[in-house]
Backbone as XML, in Angstrom:
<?xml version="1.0"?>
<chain id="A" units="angstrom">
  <residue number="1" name="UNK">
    <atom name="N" x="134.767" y="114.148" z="142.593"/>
    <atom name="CA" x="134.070" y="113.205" z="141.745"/>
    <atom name="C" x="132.998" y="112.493" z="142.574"/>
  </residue>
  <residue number="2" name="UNK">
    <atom name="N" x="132.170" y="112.409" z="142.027"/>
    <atom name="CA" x="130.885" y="111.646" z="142.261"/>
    <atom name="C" x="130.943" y="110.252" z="142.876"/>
  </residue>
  <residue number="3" name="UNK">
    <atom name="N" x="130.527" y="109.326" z="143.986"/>
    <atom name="CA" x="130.966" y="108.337" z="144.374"/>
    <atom name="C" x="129.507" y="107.485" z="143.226"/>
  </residue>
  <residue number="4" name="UNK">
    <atom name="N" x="130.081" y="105.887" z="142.985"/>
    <atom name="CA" x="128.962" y="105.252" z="143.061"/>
    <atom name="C" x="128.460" y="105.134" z="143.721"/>
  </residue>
  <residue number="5" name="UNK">
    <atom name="N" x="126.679" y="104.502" z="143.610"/>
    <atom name="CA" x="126.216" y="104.068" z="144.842"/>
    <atom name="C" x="126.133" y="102.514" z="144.513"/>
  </residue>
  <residue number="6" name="UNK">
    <atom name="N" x="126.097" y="101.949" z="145.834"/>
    <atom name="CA" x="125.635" y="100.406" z="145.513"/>
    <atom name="C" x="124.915" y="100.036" z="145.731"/>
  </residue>
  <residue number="7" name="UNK">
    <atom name="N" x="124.285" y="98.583" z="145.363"/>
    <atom name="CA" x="123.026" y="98.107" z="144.834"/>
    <atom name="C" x="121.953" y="98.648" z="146.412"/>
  </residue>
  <residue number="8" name="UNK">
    <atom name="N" x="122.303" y="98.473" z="147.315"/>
    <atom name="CA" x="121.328" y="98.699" z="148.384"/>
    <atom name="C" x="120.594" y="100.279" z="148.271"/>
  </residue>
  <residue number="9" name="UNK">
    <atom name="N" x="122.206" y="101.044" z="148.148"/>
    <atom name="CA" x="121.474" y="102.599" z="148.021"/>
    <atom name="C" x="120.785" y="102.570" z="146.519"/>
  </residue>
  <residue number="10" name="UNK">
    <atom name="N" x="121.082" y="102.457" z="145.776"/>
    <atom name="CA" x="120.417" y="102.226" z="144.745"/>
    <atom name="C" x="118.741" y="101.884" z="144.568"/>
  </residue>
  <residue number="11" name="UNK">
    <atom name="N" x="118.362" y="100.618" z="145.405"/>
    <atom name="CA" x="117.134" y="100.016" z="145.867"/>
    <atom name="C" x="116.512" y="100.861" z="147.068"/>
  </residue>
  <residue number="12" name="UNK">
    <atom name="N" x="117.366" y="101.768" z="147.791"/>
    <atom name="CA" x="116.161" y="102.268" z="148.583"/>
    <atom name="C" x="115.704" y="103.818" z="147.657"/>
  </residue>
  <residue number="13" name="UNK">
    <atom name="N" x="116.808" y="104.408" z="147.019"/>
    <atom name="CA" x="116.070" y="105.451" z="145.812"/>
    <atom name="C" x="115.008" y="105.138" z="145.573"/>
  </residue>
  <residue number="14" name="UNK">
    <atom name="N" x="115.466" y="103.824" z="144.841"/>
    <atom name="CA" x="113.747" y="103.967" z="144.081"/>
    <atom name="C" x="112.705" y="103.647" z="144.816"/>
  </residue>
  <residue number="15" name="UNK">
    <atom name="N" x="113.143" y="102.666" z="145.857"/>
    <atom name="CA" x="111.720" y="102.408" z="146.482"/>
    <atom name="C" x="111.386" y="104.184" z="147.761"/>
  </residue>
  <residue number="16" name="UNK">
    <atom name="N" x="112.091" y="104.822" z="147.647"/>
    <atom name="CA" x="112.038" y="106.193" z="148.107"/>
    <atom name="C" x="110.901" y="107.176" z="146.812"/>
  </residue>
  <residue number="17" name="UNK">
    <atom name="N" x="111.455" y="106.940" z="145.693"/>
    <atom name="CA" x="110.954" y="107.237" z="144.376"/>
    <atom name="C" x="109.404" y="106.925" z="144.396"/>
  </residue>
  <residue number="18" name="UNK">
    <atom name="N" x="109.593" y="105.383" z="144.534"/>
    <atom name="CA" x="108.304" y="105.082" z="144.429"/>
    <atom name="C" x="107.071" y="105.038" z="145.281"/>
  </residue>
  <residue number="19" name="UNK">
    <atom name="N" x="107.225" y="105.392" z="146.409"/>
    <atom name="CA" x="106.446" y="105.955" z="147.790"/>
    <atom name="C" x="106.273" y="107.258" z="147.775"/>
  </residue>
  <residue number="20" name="UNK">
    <atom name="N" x="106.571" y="107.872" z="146.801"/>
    <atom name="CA" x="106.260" y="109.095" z="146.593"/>
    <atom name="C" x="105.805" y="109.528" z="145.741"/>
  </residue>
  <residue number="21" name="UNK">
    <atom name="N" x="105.621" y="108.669" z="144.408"/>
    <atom name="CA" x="104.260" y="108.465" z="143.696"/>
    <atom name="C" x="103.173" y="107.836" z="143.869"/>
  </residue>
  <residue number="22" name="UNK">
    <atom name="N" x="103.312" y="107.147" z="145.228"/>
    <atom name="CA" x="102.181" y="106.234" z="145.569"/>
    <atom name="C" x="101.494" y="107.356" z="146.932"/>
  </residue>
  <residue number="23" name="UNK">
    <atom name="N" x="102.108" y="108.194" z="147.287"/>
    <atom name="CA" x="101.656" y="109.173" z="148.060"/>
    <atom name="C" x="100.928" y="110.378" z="146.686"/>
  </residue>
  <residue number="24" name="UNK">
    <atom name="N" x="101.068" y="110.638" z="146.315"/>
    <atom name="CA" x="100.471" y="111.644" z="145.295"/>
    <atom name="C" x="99.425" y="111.070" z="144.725"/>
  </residue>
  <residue number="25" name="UNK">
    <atom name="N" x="99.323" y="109.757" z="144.330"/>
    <atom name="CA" x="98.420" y="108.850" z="143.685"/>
    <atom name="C" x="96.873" y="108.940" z="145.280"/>
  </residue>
  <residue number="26" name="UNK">
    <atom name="N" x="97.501" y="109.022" z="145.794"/>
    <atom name="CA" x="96.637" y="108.667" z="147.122"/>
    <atom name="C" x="96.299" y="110.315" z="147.715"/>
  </residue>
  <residue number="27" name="UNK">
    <atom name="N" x="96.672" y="111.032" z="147.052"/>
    <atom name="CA" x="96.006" y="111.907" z="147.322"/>
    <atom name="C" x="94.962" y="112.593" z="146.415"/>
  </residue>
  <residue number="28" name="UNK">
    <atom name="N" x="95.149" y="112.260" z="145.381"/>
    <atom name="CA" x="94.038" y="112.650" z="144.553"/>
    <atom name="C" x="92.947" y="112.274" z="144.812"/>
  </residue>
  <residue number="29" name="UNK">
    <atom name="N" x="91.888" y="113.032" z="144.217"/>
    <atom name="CA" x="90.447" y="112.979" z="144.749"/>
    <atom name="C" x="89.517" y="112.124" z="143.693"/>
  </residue>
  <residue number="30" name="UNK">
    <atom name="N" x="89.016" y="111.049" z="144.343"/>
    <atom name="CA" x="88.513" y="110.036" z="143.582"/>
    <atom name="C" x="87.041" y="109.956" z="144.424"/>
  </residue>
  <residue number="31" name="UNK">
    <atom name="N" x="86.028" y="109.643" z="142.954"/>
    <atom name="CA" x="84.481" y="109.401" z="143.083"/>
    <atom name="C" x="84.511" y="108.168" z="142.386"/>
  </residue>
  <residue number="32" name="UNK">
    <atom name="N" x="83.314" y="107.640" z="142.689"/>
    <atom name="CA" x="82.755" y="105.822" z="142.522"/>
    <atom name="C" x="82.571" y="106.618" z="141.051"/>
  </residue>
  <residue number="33" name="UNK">
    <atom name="N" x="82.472" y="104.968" z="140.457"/>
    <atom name="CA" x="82.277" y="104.734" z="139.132"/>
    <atom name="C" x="80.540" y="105.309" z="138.808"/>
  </residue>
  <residue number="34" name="UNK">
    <atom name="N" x="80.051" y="104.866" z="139.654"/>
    <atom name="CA" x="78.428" y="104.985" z="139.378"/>
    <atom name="C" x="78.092" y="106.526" z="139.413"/>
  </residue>
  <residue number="35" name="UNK">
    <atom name="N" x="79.104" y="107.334" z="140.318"/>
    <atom name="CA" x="78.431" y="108.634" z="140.814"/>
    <atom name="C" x="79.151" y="109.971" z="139.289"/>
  </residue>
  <residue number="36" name="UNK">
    <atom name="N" x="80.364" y="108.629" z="138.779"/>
    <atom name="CA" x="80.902" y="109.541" z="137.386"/>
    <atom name="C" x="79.816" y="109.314" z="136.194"/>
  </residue>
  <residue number="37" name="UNK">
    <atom name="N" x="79.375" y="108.119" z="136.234"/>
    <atom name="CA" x="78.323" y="107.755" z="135.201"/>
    <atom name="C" x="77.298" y="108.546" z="135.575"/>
  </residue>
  <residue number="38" name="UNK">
    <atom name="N" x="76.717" y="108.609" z="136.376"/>
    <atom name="CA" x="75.827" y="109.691" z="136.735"/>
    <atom name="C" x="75.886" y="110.877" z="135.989"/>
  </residue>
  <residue number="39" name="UNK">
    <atom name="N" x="76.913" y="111.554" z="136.423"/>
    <atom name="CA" x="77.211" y="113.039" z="136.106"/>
    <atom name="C" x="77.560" y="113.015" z="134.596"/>
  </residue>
  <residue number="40" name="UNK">
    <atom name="N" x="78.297" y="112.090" z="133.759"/>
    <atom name="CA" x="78.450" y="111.487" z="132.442"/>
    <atom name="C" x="77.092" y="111.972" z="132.022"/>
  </residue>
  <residue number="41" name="UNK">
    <atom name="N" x="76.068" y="111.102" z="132.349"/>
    <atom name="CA" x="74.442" y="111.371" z="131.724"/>
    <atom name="C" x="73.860" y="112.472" z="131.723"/>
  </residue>
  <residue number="42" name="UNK">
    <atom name="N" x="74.095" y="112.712" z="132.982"/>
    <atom name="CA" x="73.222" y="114.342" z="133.226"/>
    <atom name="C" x="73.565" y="115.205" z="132.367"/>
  </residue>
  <residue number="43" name="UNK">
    <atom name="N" x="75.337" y="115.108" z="131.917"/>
    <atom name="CA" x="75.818" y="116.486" z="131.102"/>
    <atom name="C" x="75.112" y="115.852" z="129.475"/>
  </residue>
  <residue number="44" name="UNK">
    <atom name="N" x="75.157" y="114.739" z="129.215"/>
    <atom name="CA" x="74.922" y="114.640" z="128.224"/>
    <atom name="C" x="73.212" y="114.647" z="127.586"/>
  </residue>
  <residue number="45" name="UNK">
    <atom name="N" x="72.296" y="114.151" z="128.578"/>
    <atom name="CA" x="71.010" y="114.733" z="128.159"/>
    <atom name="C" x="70.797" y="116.140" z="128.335"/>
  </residue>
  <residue number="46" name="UNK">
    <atom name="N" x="71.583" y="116.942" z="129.320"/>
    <atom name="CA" x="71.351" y="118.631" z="129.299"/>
    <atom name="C" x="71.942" y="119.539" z="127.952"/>
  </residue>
  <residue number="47" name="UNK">
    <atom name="N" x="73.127" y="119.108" z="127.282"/>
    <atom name="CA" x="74.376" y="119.629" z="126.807"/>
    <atom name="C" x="73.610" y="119.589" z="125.096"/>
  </residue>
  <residue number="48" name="UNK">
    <atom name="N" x="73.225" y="120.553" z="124.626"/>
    <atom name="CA" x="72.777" y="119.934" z="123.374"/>
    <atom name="C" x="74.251" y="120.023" z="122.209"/>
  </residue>
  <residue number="49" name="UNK">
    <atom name="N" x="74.189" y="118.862" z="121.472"/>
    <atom name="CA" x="75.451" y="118.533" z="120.395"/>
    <atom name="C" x="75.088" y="118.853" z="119.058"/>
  </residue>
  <residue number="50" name="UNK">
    <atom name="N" x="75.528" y="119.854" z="118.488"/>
    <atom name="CA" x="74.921" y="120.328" z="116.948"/>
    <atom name="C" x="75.296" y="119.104" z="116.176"/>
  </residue>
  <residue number="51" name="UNK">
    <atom name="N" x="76.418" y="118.498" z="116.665"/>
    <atom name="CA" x="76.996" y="117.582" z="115.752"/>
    <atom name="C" x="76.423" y="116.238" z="115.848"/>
  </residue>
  <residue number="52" name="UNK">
    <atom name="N" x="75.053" y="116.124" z="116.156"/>
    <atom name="CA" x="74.488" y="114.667" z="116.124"/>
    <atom name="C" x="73.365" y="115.304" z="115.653"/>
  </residue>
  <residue number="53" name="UNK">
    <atom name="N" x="72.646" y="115.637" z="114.831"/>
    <atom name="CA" x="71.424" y="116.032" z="114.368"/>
    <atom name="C" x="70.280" y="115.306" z="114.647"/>
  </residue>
  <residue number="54" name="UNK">
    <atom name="N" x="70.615" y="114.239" z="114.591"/>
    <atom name="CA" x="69.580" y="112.640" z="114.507"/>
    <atom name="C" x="68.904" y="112.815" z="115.984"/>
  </residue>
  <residue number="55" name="UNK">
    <atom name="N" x="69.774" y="113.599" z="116.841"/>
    <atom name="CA" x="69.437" y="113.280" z="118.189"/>
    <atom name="C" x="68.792" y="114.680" z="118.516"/>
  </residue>
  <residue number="56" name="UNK">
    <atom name="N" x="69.249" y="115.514" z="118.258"/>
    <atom name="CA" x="68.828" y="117.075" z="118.407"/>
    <atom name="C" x="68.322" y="117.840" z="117.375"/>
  </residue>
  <residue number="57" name="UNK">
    <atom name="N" x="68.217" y="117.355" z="116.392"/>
    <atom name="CA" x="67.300" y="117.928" z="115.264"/>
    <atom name="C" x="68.603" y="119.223" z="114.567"/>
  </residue>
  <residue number="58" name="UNK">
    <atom name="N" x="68.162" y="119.304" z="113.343"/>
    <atom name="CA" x="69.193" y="121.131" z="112.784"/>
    <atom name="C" x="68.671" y="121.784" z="113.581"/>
  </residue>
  <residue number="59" name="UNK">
    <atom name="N" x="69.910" y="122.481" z="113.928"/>
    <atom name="CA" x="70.059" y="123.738" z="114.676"/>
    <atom name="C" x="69.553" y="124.946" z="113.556"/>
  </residue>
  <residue number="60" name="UNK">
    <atom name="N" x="69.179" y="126.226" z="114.574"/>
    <atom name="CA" x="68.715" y="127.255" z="113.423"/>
    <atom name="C" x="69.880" y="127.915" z="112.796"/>
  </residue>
  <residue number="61" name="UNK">
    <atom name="N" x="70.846" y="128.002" z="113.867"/>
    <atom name="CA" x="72.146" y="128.406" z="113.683"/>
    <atom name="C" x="73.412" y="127.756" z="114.414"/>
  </residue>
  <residue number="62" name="UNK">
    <atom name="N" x="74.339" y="126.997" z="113.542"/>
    <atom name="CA" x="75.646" y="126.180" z="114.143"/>
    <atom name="C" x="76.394" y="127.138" z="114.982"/>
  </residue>
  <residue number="63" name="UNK">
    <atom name="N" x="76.535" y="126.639" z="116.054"/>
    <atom name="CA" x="77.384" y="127.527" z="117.068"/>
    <atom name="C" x="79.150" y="127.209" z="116.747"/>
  </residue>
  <residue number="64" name="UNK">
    <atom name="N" x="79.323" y="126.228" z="115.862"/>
    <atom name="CA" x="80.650" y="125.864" z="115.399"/>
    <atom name="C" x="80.778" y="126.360" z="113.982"/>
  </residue>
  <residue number="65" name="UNK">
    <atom name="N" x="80.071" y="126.817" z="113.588"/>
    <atom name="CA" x="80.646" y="127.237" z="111.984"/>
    <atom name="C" x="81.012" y="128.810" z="112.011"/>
  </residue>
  <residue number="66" name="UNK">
    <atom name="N" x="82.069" y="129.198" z="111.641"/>
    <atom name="CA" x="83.006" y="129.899" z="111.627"/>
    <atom name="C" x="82.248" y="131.155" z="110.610"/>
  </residue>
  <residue number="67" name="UNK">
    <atom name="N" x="81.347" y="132.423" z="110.423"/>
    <atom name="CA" x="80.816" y="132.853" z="109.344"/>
    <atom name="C" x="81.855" y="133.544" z="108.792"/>
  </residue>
  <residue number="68" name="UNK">
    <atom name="N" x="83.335" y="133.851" z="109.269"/>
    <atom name="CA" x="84.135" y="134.443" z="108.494"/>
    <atom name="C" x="84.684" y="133.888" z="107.557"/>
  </residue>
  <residue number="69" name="UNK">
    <atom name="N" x="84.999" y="132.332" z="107.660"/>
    <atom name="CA" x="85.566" y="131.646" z="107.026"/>
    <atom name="C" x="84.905" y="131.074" z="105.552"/>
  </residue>
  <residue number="70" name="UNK">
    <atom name="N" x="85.665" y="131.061" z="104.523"/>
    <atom name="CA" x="85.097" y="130.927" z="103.070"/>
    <atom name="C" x="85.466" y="129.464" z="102.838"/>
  </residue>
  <residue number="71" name="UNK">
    <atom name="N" x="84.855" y="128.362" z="102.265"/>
    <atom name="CA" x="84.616" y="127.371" z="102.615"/>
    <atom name="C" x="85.686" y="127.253" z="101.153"/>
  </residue>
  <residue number="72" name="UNK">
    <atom name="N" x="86.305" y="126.047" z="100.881"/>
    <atom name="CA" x="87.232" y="125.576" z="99.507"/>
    <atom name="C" x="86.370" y="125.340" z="98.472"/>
  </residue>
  <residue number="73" name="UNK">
    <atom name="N" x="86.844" y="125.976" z="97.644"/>
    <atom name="CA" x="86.086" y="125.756" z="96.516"/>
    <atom name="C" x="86.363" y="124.561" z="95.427"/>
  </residue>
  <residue number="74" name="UNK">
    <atom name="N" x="87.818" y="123.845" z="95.627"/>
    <atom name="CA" x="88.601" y="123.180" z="95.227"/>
    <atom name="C" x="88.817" y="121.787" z="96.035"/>
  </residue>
  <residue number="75" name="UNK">
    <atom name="N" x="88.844" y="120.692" z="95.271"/>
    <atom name="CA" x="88.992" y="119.285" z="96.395"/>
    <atom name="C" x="90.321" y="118.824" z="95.632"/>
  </residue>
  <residue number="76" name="UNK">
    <atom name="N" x="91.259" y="118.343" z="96.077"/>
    <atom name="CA" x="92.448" y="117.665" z="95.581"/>
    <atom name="C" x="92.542" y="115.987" z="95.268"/>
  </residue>
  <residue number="77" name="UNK">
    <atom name="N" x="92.070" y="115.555" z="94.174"/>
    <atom name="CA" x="92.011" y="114.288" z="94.258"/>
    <atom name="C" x="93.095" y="113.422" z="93.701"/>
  </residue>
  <residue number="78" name="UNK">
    <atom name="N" x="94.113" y="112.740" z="94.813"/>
    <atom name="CA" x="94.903" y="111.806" z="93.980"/>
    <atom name="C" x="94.458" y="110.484" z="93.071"/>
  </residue>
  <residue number="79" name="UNK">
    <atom name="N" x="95.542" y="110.863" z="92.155"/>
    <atom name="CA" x="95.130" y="109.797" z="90.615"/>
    <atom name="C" x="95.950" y="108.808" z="91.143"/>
  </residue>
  <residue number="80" name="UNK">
    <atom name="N" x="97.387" y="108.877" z="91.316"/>
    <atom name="CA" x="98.441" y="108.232" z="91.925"/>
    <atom name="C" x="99.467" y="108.823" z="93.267"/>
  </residue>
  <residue number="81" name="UNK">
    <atom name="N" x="99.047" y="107.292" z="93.852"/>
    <atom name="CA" x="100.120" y="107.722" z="95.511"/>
    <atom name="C" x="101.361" y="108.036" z="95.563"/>
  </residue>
  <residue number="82" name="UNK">
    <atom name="N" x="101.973" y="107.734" z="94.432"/>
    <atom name="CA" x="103.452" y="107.331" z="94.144"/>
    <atom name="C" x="103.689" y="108.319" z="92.898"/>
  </residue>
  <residue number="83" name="UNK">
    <atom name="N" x="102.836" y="109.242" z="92.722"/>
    <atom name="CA" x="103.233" y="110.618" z="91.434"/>
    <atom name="C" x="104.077" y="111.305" z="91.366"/>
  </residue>
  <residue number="84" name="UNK">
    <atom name="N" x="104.956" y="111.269" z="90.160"/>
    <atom name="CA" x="106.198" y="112.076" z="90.197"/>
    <atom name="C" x="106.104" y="113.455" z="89.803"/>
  </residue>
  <residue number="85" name="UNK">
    <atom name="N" x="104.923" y="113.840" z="89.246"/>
    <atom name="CA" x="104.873" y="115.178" z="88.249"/>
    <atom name="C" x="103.531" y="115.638" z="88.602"/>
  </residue>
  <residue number="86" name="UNK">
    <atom name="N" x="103.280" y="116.620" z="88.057"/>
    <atom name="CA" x="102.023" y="117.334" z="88.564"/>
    <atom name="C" x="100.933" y="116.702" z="87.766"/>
  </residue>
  <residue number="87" name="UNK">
    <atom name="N" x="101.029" y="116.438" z="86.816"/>
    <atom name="CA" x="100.096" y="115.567" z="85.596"/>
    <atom name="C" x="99.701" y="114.699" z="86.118"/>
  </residue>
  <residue number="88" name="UNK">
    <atom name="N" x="100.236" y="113.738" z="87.442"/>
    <atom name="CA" x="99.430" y="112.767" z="87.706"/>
    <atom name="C" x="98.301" y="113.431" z="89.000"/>
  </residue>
  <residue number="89" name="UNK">
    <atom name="N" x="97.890" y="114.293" z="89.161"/>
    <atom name="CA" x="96.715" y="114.990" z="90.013"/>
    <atom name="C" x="96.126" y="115.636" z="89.487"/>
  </residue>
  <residue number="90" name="UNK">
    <atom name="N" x="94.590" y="115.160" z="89.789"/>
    <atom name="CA" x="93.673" y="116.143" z="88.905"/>
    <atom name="C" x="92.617" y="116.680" z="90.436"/>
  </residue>
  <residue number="91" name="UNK">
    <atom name="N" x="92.328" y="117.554" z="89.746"/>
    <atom name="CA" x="91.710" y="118.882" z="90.587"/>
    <atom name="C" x="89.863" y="119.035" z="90.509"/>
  </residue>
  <residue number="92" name="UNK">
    <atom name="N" x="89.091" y="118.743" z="90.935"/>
    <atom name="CA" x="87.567" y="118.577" z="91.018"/>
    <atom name="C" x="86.970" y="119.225" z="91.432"/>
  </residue>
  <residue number="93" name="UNK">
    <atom name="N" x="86.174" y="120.513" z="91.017"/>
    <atom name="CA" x="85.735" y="121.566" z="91.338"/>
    <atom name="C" x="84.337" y="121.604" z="91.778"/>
  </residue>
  <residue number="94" name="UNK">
    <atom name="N" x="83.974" y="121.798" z="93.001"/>
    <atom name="CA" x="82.940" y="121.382" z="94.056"/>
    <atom name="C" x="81.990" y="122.362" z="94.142"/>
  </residue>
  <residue number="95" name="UNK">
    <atom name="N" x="80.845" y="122.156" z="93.954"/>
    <atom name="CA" x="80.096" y="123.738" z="94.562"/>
    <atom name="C" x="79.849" y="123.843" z="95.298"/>
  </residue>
  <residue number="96" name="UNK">
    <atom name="N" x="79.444" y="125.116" z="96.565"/>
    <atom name="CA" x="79.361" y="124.997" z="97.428"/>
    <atom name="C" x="78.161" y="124.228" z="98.132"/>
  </residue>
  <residue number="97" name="UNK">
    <atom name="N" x="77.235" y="123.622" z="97.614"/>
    <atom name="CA" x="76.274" y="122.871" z="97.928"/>
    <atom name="C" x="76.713" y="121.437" z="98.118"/>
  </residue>
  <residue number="98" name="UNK">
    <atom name="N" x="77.974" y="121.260" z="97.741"/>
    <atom name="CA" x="78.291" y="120.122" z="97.964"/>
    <atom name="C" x="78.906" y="119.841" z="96.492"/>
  </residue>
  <residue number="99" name="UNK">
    <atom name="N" x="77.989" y="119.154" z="95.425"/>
    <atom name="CA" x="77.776" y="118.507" z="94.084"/>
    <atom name="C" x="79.142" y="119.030" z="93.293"/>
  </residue>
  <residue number="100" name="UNK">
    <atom name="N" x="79.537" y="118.198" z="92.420"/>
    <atom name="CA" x="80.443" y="118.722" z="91.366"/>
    <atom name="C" x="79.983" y="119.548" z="90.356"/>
  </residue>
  <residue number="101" name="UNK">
    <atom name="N" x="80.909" y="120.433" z="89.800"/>
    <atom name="CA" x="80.655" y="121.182" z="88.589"/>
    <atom name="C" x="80.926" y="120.567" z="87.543"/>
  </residue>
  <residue number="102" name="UNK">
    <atom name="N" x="80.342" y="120.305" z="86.964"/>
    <atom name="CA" x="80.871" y="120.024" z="85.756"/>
    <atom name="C" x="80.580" y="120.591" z="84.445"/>
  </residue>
  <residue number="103" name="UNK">
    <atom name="N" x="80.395" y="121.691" z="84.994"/>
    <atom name="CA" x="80.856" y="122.644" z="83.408"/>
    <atom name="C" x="81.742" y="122.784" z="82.687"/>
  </residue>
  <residue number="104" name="UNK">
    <atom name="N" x="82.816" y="122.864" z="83.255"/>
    <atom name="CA" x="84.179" y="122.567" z="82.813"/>
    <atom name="C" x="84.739" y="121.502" z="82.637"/>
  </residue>
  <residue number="105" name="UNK">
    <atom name="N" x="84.844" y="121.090" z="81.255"/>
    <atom name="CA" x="85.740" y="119.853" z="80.982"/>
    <atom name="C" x="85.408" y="118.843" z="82.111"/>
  </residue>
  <residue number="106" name="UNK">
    <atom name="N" x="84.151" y="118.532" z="81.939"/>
    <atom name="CA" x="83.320" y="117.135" z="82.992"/>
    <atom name="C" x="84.009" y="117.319" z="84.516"/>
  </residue>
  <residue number="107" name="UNK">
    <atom name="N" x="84.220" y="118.430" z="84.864"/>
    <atom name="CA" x="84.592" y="118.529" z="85.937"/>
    <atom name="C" x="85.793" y="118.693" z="86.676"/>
  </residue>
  <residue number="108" name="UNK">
    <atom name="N" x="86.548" y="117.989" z="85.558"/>
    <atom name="CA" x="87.962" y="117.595" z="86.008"/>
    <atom name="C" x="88.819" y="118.599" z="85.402"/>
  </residue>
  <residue number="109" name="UNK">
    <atom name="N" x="89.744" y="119.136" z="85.768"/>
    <atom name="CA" x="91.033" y="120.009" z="85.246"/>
    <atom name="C" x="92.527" y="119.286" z="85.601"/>
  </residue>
  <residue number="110" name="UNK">
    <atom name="N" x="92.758" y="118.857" z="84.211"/>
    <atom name="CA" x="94.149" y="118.152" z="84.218"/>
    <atom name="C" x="95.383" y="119.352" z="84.616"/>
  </residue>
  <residue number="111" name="UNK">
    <atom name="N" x="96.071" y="119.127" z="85.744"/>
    <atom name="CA" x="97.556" y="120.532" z="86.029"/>
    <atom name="C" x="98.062" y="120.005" z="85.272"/>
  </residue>
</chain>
């Protein structure tokens, strides 16, 4: 069987424990704040972001849009948070331009 230890062995564990995360901490490789901000900027005026347009203008072609993927044609809009039955969700049929359809029954299809 396992002996206890007492409070002394106990206190040098951890402070054993903890000199040995303070050794690992101290070995990692650390740069000044100014020389990360630096490199921060550089990537970010070089790096162009499709996803800020305002800043980089439309792209001719999104390097993030997926061309295999078929976009929903369907949006799910809750009527009620707390709905017990399918009747309380109605269904809003989107075109792909964005805009609603509303050819159908003003748009909306009661399930």
């Amino acid at each position: 069987m396992q002996r206890r230890l007492n409070k002394a062995e106990r206190q040098l564990l951890k402070l054993q424990k903890y000199n040995s995360q303070l050794r690992n901490e101290l070995k990692m490789q650390r740069i000044h704040v100014s020389e990360a901000s630096n490199s921060l900027i550089e990537y970010c005026s070089n790096t162009r972001d499709y996803k800020v347009p305002s800043v980089w203008g439309k792209p001719q072609t999104d390097p993030f849009v997926d061309e295999k993927r078929v976009l929903p044609k369907y949006c799910q809009l809750e009527k009620n948070l707390f709905a017990e039955t399918n009747s309380d969700y109605y269904w809003l049929e989107w075109d792909i331009l964005g805009g609603p359809d509303k050819s159908r029954n003003n748009g909306y299809d009661i399930l």
